[in-house]
C-alpha positions in Angstrom: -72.4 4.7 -59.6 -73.8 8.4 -60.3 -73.5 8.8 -56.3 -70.4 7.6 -56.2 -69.4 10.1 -58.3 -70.4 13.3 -56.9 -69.0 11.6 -53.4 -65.4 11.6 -55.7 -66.0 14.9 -56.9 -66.5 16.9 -53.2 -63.9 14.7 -52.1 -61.9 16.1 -54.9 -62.6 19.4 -54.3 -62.2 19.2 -50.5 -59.0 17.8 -51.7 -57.8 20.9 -54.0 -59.0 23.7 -51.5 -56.4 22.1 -49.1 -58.6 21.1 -46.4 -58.5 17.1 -46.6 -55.8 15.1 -44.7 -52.6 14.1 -46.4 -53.8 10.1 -46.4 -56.9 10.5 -48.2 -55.1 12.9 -50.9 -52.6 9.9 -50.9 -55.8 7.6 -52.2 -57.1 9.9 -54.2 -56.6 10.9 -58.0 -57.5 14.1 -59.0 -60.7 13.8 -61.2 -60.3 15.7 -64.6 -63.1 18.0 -64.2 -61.1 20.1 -61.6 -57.8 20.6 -64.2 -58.5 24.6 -63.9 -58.2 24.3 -60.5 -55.1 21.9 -60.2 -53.6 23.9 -62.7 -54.0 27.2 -60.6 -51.3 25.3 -57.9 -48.1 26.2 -59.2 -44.5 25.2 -57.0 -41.0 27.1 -57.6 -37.7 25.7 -56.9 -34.1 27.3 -56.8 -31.5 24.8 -56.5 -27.8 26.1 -55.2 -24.9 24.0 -55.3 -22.0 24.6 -53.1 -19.4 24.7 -56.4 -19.9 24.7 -60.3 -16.7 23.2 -60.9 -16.0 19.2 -59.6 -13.6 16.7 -59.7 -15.0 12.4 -60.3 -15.5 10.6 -56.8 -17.0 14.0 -55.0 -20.1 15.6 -53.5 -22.1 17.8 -54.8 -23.7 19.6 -51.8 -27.1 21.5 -52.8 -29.8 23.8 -50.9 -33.2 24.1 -52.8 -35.9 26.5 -52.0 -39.4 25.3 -52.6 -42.4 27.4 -53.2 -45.9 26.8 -53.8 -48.8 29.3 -54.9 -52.4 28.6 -55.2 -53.3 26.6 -51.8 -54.3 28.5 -48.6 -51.9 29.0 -46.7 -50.4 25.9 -44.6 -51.7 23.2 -46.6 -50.1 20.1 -47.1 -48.2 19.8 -50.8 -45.0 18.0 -52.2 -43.1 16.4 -49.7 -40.2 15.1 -52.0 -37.2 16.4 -54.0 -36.5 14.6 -56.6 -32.7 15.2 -58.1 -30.7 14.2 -60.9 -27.5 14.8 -62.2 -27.8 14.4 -66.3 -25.4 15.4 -69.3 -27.0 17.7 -71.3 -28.9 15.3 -73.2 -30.9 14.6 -70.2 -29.1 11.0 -69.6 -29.0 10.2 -65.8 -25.9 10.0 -64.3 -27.2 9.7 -60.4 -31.1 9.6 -59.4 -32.2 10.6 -55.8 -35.1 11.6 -53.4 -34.6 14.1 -50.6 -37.5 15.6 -47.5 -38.8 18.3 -48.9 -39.7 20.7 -45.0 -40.0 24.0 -44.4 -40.0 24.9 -47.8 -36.4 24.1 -48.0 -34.6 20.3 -49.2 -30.7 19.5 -48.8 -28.4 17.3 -49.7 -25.7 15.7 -51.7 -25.0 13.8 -54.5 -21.7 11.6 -55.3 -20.1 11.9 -58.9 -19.3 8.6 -60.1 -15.7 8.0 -61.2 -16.7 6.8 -64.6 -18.5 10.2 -65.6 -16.2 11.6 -68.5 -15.0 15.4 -68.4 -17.8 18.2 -69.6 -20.8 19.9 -69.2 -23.6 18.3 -66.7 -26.8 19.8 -64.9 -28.3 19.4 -61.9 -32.2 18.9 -62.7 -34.6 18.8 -59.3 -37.7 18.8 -59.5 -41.8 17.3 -57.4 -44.1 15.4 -59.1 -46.5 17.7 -58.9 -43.9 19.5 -61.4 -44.0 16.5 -63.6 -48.0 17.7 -64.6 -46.2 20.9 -66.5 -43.5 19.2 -68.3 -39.8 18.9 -67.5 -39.4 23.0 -68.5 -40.8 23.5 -65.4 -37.8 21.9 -63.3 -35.0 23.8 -62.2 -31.6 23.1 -64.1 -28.1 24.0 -62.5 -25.3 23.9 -64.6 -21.6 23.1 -63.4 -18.8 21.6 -64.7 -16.8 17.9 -64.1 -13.1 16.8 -64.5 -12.2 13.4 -64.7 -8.5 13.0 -64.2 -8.4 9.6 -64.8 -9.2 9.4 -68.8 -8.7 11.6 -71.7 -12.2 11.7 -73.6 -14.6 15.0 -72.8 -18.0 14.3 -73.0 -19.7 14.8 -76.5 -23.2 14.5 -76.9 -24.8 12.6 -79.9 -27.5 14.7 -80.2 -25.7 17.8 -81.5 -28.0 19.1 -84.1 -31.0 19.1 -82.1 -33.2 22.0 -81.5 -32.4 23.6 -78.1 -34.8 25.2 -76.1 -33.5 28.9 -75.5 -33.3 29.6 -72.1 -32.0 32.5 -69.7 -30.1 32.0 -66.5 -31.3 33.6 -63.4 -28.9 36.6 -62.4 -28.0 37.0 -58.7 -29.7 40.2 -57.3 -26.5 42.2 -55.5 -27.1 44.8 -52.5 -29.6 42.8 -50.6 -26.5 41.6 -48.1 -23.0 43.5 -47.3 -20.5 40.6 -46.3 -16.9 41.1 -45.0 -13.7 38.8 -43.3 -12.0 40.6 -40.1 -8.7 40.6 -42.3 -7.8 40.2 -46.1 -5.2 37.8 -45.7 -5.3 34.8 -43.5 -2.3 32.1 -42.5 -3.1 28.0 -42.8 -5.2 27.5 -40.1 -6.2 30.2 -39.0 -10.1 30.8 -38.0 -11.7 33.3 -40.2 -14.3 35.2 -39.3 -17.5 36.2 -42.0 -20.2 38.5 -40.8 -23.1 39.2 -42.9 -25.4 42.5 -42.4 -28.8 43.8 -43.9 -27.8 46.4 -46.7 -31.4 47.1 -47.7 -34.8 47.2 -46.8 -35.7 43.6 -46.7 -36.0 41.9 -43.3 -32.7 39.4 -42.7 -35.4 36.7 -41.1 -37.7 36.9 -44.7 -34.3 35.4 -46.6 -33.6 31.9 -47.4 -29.7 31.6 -47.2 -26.6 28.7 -47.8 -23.3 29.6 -47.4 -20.2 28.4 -49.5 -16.6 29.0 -49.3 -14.3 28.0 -52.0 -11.2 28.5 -54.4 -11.6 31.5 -57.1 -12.7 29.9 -60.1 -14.7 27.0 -58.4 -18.3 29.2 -58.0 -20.2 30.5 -60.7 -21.2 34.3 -59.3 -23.4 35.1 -62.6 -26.7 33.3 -61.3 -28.4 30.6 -60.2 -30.5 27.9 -62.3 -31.9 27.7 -65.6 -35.5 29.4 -66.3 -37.3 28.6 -69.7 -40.4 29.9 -71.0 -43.5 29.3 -69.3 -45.7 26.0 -71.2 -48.5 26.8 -73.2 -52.0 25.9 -70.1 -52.8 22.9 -72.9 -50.5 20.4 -72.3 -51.1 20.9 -68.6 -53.0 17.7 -67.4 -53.0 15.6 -64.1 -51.0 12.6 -64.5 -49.2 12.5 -60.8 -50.1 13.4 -57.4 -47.7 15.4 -54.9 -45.8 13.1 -51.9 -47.2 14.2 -48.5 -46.1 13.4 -45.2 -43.4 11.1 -44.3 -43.4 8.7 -47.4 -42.4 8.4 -50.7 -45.7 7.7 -53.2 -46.0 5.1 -56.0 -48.5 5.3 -58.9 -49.6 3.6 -61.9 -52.3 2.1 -63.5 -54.5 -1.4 -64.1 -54.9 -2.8 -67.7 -57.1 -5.1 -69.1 -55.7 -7.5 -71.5 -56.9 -5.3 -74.3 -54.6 -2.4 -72.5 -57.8 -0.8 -71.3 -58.1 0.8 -68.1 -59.9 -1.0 -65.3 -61.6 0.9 -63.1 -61.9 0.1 -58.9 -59.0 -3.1 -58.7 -57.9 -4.0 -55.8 -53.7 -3.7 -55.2 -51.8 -5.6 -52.8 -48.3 -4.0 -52.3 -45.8 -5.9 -50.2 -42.6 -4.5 -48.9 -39.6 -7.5 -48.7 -36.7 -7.0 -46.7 -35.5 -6.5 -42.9 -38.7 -4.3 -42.3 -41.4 -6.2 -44.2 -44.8 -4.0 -44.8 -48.1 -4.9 -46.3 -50.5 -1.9 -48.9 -53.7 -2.1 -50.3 -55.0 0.1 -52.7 -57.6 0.4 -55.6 -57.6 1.8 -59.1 -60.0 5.0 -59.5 -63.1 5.5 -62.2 -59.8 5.8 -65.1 -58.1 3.1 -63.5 -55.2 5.2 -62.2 -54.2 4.5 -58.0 -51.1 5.9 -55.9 -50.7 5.2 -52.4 -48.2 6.5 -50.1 -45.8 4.4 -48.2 -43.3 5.3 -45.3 -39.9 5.5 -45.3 -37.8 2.5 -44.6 -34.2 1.6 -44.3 -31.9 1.2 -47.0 -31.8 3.1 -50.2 -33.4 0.9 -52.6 -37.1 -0.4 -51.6 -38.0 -4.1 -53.2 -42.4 -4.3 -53.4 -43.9 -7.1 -55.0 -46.9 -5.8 -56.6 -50.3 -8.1 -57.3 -53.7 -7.9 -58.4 -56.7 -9.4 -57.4 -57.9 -11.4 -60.4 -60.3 -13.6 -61.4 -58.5 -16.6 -63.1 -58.4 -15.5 -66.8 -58.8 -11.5 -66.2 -55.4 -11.0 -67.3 -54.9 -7.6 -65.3 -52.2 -6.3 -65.6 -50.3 -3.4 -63.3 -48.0 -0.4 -64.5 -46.0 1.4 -62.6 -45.0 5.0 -63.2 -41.2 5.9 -63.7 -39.9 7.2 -60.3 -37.9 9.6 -62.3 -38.7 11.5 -65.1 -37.1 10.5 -68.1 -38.7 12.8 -70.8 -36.0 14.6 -72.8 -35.5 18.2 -72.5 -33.6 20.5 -74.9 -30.9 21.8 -72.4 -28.5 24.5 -73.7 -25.3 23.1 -75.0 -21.8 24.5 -75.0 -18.7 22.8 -75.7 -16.7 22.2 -73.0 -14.0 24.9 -72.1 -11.5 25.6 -69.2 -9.8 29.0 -69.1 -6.6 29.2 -68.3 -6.8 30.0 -64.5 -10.2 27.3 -64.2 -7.1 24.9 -65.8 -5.1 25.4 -62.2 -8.2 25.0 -60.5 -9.1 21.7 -61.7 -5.9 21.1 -61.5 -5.7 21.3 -57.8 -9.1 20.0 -56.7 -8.5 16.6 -59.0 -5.4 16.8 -56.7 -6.9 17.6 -53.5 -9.9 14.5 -54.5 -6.9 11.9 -54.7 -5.1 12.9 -51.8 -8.5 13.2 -49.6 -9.8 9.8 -50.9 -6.5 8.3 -50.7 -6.7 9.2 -46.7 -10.0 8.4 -46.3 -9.4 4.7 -47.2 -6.0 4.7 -45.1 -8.1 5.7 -42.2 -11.9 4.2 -42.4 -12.5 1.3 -39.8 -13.1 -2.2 -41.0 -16.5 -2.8 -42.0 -18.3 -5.2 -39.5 -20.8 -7.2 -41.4 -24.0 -6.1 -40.2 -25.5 -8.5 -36.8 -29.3 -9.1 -37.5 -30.3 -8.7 -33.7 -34.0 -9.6 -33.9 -35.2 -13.3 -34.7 -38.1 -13.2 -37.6 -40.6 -14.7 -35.4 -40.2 -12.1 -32.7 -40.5 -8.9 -35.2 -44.0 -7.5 -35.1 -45.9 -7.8 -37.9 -48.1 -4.9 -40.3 -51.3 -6.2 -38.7 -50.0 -6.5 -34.8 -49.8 -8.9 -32.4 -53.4 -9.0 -30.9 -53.8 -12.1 -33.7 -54.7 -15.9 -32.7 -51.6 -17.8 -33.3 -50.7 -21.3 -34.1 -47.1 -23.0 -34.0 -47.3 -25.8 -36.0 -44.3 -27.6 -33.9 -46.9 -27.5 -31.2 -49.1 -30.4 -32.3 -48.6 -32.9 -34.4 -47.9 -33.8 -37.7 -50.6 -33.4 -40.4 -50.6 -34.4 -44.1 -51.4 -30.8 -45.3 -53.2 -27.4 -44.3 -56.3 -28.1 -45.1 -56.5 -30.4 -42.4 -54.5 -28.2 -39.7 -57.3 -25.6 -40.6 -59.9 -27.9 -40.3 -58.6 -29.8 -36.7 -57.1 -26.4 -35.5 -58.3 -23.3 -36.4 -62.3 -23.4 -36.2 -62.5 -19.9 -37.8 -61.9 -20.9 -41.2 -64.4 -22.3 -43.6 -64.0 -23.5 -47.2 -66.9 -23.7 -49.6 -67.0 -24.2 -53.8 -66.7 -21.4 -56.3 -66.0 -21.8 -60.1 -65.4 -25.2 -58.8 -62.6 -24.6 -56.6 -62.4 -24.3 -52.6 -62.1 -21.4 -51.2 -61.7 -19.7 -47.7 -63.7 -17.8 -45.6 -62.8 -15.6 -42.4 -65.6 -16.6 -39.5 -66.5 -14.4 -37.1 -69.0 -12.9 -34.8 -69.6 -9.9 -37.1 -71.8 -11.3 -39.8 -70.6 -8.6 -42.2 -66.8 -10.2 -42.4 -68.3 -11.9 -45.1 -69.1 -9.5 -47.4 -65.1 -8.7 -47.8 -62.9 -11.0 -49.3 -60.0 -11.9 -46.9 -56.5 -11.1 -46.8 -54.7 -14.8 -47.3 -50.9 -14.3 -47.3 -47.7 -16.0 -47.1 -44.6 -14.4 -46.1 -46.2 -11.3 -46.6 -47.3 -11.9 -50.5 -50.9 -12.1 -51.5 -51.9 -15.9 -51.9 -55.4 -16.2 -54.4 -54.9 -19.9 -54.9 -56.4 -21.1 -52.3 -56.4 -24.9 -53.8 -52.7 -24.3 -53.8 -52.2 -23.2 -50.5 -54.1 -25.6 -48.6 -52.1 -28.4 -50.5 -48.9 -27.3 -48.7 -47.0 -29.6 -45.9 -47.2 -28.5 -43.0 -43.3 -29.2 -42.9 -42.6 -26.7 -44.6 -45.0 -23.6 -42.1 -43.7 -22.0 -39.0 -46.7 -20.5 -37.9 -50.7 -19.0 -38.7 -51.7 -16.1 -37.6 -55.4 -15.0 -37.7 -57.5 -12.3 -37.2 -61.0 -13.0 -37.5 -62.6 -9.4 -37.9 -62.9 -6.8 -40.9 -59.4 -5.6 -41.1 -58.9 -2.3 -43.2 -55.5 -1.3 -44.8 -55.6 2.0 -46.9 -58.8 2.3 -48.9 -59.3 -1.1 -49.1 -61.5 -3.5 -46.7 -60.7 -7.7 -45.6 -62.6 -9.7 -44.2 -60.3 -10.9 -41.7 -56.3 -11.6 -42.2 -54.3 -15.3 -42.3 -50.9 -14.8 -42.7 -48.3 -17.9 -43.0 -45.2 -18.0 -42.3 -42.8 -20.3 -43.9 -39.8 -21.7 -42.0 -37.2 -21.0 -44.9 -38.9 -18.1 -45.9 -39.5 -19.0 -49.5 -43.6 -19.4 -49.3 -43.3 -23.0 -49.0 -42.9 -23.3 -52.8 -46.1 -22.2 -53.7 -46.1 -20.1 -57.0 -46.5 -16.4 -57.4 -50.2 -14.7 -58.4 -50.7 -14.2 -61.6 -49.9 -11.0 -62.8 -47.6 -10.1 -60.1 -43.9 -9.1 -59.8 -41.1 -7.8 -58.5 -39.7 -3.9 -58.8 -37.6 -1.6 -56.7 -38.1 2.1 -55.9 -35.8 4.4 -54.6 -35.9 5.7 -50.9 -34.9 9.2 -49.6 -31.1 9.4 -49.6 -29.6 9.0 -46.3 -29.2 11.9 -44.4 -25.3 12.6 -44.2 -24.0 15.0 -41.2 -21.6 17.6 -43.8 -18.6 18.5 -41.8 -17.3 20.9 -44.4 -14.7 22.4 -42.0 -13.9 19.6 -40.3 -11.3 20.1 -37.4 -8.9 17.3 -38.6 -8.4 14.6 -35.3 -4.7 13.5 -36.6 -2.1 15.9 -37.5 -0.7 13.2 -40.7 -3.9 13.9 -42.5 -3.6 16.8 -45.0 -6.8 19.4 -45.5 -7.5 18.7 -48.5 -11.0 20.4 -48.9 -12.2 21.5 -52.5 -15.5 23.3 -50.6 -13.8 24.8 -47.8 -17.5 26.0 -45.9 -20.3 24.7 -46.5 -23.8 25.4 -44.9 -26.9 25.0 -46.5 -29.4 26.4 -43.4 -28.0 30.4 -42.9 -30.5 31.6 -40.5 -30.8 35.3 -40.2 -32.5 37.4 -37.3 -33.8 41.0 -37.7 -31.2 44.0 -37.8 -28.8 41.9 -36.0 -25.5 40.8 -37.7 -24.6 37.6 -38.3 -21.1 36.1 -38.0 -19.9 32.7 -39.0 -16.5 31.4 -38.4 -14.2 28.4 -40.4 -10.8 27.6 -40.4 -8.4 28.8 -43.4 -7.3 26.1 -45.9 -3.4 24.8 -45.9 -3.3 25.5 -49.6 -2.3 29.2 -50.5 -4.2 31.3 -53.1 -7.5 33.2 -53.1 -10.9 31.9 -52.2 -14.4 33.4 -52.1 -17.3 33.3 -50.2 -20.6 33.4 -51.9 -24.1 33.6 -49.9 -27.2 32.9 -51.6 -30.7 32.5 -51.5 -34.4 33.7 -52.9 -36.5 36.5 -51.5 -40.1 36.4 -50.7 -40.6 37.5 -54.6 -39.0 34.8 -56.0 -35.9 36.6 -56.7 -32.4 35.0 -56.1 -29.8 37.0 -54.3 -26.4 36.8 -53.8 -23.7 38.7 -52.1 -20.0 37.6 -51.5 -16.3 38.8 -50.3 -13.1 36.9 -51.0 -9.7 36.5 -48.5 -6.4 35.3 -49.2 -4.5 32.4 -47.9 -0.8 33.3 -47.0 
């Protein structure tokens, strides 16, 4: 055990001075010995959103900037956004995960036509930010109309203590931006070009783009920044995404809610794309593993142990999301007079767009499945011995298919039940327990499973050598497949269950400035420009082009972003529509 140890703790530290691969961090809890060093890896976000003022049923399009301090340079850290928009009493109106890559994440998230009129934040946020507490996420405020009811959203909360915090102001001078003409006719394609007007280099900033009505965009400053936690309630409770996936974590409890150290975890992924993890609990009984992205925004695992039959284990998952409450600062909700006509006309221009887009979207085709089950290739491959059941005839049960038909299985006694056991050429197969499955869930009752008609089985596949997944070893694989796909009616491990995690929210292409295909459709867009990815180069100047609303009045257009210090910019114009 002692060498074990000190194998965890280089690892560990190979881990921390960003020289391990993303997988074995993915495997890997941080051991609490090196909390000074995690705690010297710090991550900044600045999250932009492309309007502060909204109507129910629209986007909110964001850029965030991501940061990170304390890892040489290149290394591998937080691969996942996570974003939220809450009321100010932290309660979650939409959750969602976004890619995290080249220290940039965008996105959108849809208001949901019951949300009532008032204040609301957008709170983003890693995990690795979760180890610091939720005053380490960024917070952007904006403000919601809902034209469809009459209530304003009150907290119930209101004498609680606030946490006092300041909101970053925009740094001005950095850019010089300017439209061709002040005034433009409906239609028309204006022209914005942006220019250096200091000494920073254009290709050092970070920038998005947004053009909108007067009134909609909050020029003041960005997010919300509060005091910096006391280092003591620092501690390592979650690991950073890395690579591709999203991660899940948790932790094993013995019936007496202890921690159990070194379980094993079988993780199955249901659906169209089905998936197999393994996994096991470190020295405090904590494990995460990381798993790839997969179609569909909600993910549905089935989670099991492997359990002697009165251990009792019993597996926690983390919250995806954080839910601890945070303090925001609370102001009662006020329009001026000339934010009244704004809202006024982008609750407008919301009905008449989604009134058009209904009018005009095609039929919805339900969707085809294209690929039969039995010809969709499996987690473990195809280079497996395989058995059709239909291809011999009929048995009473499995045991005796195994024992007629597939000579590489052997049952013997333990506890006073049969069990099964992987043969092969490799005498060490034995020393790992195999991976029995049906329909891709973890099977321990053997008894059970060999009891099942063979009526009810498609096929066996088998592969008869040490098969690794993860961190975890088997000696050897046999998977069943059912013909209905309901694991022949055998029942589920005990200790298992269901749960479903988010997955990264589908990329959308943003046509802000769409060039409208029929002439009957009215422009009726609240965010007139939208871009979340300005890229700059050197001392050249950079011009961007978008066509003028139909709707008369002023509009502004707002660029921001962060500089190499960490400091948020911003620089805008403004232009008339005739």
């Amino acid at each position: 055990m002692k060498k074990f140890k000190q194998a965890y703790r280089l690892l560990v530290f190979a881990i921390l001075a960003g020289i391990s691969s993303g997988s074995v961090l993915a495997q890997t809890p941080y051991d609490p010995d090196y909390r000074e060093e995690a705690l010297n890896i710090e991550e900044e976000l600045q999250l932009f959103t492309d309007r502060s003022l909204y109507s129910v049923n629209e986007s909110i399009y964001f850029m965030a900037d991501y940061a990170v301090s304390g890892l040489p340079e290149g290394s591998p850290w937080s691969s996942v956004l996570y974003v939220e928009l809450i009321a100010g009493d932290g309660t979650p109106l939409v959750q969602s995960k976004y890619r995290i890559a080249g220290g940039k994440a965008e996105g959108s998230l849809r208001i949901p036509s019951e949300s009532l009129t008032g204040n609301y934040y957008v709170k983003a946020y890693t995990r690795w930010m979760r180890n610091r507490g939720p005053q380490d996420f960024s917070y952007t405020a904006l403000k919601i109309i809902n034209p469809y009811r009459s209530e304003v959203l009150v907290l119930d909360d209101q004498g609680a203590s606030y946490v006092s915090a300041d909101q970053l102001i925009f740094k001005e001078g950095v850019l010089e931006c300017s439209t061709a003409s002040g005034a433009y006719q409906s239609g028309q394609e204006v022209e914005f070009c942006l220019n250096a007007a200091s000494s920073v280099l254009l290709d050092q900033l970070r920038c998005c783009l947004t053009v909108a009505p007067e009134g909609a965009i909050d020029l003041i400053g960005g997010s919300y920044r509060f005091p910096d936690q006391e280092r003591d309630s620092f501690r390592v409770a979650f690991l950073p995404d890395l690579g591709n996936g999203i991660s899940i974590s948790g932790s094993v409890l013995s019936p007496d809610l202890q921690p159990v150290p070194y379980a094993t975890l079988h993780f199955a992924l249901l659906g169209k794309e089905p998936d197999f993890f393994a996994t096991m609990s470190d020295i405090n009984g904590r494990f995460i593993l990381t798993v790839p992205a997969a179609e569909g925004e909600r993910l549905e695992f089935f989670v099991t142990p492997e359990q002697e039959k009165e251990s009792g284990l019993e597996v926690r998952i983390d919250e995806e999301f954080d839910s601890r409450a945070m303090g925001l600062p609370f102001e009662t909700f006020h329009l001026t007079d000339y934010e009244r006509e704004i809202a006024r006309k982008i609750t407008l221009n919301m009905q008449i767009s989604n009134a058009f887009s209904q009018a005009l979207s095609p039929a919805e085709v339900p969707f085809q499945e294209t690929v039969a089950e039995g010809k969709r290739i499996p987690f473990y491959g195809t280079r497996v011995k395989r058995l059709y059941i239909d291809d011999y005839i009929r048995l009473p049960n499995l045991e005796e298919v195994f024992i007629n038909l597939v000579p590489e299985l052997q049952f013997y006694k333990k506890g006073g039940e049969t069990r099964i056991r992987v043969l092969s050429s490799n005498e060490s197969i034995r020393v790992y327990n195999p991976l029995i499955m049906i329909d891709h869930i973890s099977v321990f009752d053997h008894q059970a499973l060999l009891a099942l008609s063979p009526e009810k089985i498609e096929r066996v596949d088998l592969i008869n050598e040490i098969y690794l997944k993860g961190n975890v070893a088997f000696g050897g694989v046999l998977a069943i497949h059912s013909r209905k796909g309901d694991m022949a009616g055998i029942d589920l491990p005990k200790g298992s269950y269901f749960f479903d995690y988010q997955n990264f929210q589908p990329e959308n292409v943003i046509t802000a400035s769409p060039s409208l295909t029929e002439e009957r459709v009215p422009d009726a867009r609240n965010t007139v420009f939208w871009a979340a990815d300005i890229r700059l180069e050197g001392d050249k100047q950079t011009k961007v082009s978008f066509r003028a609303p139909e709707q008369a009045g002023k509009y502004l257009i707002q660029v921001r972003g962060v500089l190499p210090g960490g400091e948020v910019f911003s620089a805008s114009s403004e232009f008339l529509v005739e």
